[in-house]
C-alpha positions in Angstrom: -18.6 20.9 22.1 -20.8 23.4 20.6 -19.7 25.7 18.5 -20.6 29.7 17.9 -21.6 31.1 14.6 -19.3 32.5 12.7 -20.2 36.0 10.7 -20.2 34.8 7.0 -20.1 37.2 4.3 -23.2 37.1 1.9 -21.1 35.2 -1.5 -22.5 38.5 -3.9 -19.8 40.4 -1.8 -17.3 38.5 -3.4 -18.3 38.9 -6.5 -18.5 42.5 -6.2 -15.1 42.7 -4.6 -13.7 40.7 -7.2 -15.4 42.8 -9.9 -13.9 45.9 -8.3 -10.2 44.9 -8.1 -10.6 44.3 -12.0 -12.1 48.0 -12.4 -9.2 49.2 -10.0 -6.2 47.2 -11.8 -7.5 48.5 -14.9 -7.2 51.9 -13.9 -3.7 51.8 -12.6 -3.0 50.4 -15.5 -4.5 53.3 -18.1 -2.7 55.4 -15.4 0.3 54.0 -16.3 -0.2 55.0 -20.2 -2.0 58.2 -19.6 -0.2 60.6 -17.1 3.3 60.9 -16.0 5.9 61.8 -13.2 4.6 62.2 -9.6 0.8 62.2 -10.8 1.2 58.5 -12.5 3.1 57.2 -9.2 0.8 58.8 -6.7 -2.2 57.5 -8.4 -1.0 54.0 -9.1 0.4 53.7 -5.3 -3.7 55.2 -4.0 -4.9 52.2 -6.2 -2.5 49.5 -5.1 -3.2 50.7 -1.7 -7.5 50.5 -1.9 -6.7 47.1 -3.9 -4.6 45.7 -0.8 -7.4 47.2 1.1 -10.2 45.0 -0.5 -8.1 41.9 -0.2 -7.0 42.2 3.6 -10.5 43.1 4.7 -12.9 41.2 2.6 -11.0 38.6 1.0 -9.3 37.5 4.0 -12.4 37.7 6.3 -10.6 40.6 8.5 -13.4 43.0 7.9 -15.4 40.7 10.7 -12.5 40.1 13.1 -11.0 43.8 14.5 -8.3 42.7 16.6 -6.6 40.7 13.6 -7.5 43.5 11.0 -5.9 45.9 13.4 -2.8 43.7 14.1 -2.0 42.6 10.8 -2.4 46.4 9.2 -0.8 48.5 11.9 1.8 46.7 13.7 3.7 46.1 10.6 4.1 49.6 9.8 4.2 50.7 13.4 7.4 48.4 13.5 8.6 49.5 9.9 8.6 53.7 11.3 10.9 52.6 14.4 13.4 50.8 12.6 13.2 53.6 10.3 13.4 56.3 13.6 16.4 54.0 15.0 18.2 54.4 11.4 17.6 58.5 11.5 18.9 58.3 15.1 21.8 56.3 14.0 22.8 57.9 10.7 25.1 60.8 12.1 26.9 58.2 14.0 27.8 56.0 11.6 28.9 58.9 8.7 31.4 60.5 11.3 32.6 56.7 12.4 33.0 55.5 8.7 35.6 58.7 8.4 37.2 57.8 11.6 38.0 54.2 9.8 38.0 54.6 6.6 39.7 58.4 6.1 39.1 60.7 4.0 38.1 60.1 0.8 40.2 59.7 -2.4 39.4 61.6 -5.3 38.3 59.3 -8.4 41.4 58.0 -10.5 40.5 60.3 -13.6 41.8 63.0 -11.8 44.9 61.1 -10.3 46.4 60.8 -13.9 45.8 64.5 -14.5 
């Protein structure tokens, strides 16, 4: 059985990519000391998500294989939005059919002993 070449990365790319998720880390980290509120979570969420980035597509050798780069980074989330459509869908049902079991509801026992 012969077998076909495989696309190798060149091993500087890993190095690089390594050296980069340390320059990336340590930015979400001095974002986490610097800024504050929505800034500091938007910023550290962009780096988390260019740092999951590297690691899926160079790391684990998806960045030369398109149809498993492609399945494992958009079926996931495509899956994750309909389960979250089907709960939108669904929420309206289940607040009116909670009331229909469970009644109305009480008010909190500080103001029962009133």
């Amino acid at each position: 059985m012969a077998h076909e070449p495989t696309q190798q990365p060149p091993p500087g790319l890993y190095f690089k990519v390594w050296g980069l998720l340390f320059v990336l880390s340590t930015a979400s980290y001095f974002c986490n000391y610097f800024f504050q509120g929505y800034l500091r979570w938007s910023l550290i969420i962009l780096l988390m998500l260019v740092q999951a980035g590297l690691i899926v597509s160079v790391l684990m050798h998806m960045v030369w294989e398109r149809l498993a780069l492609m399945v494992a980074v958009l079926v996931p989330p495509l899956l994750l939005l309909t389960l979250l459509g089907i709960g939108a869908l669904e929420a309206e049902y289940t607040y009116a059919t909670r009331g229909s079991f469970f009644g109305p509801p009480s008010p909190p026992p500080s103001a029962q002993h009133r």
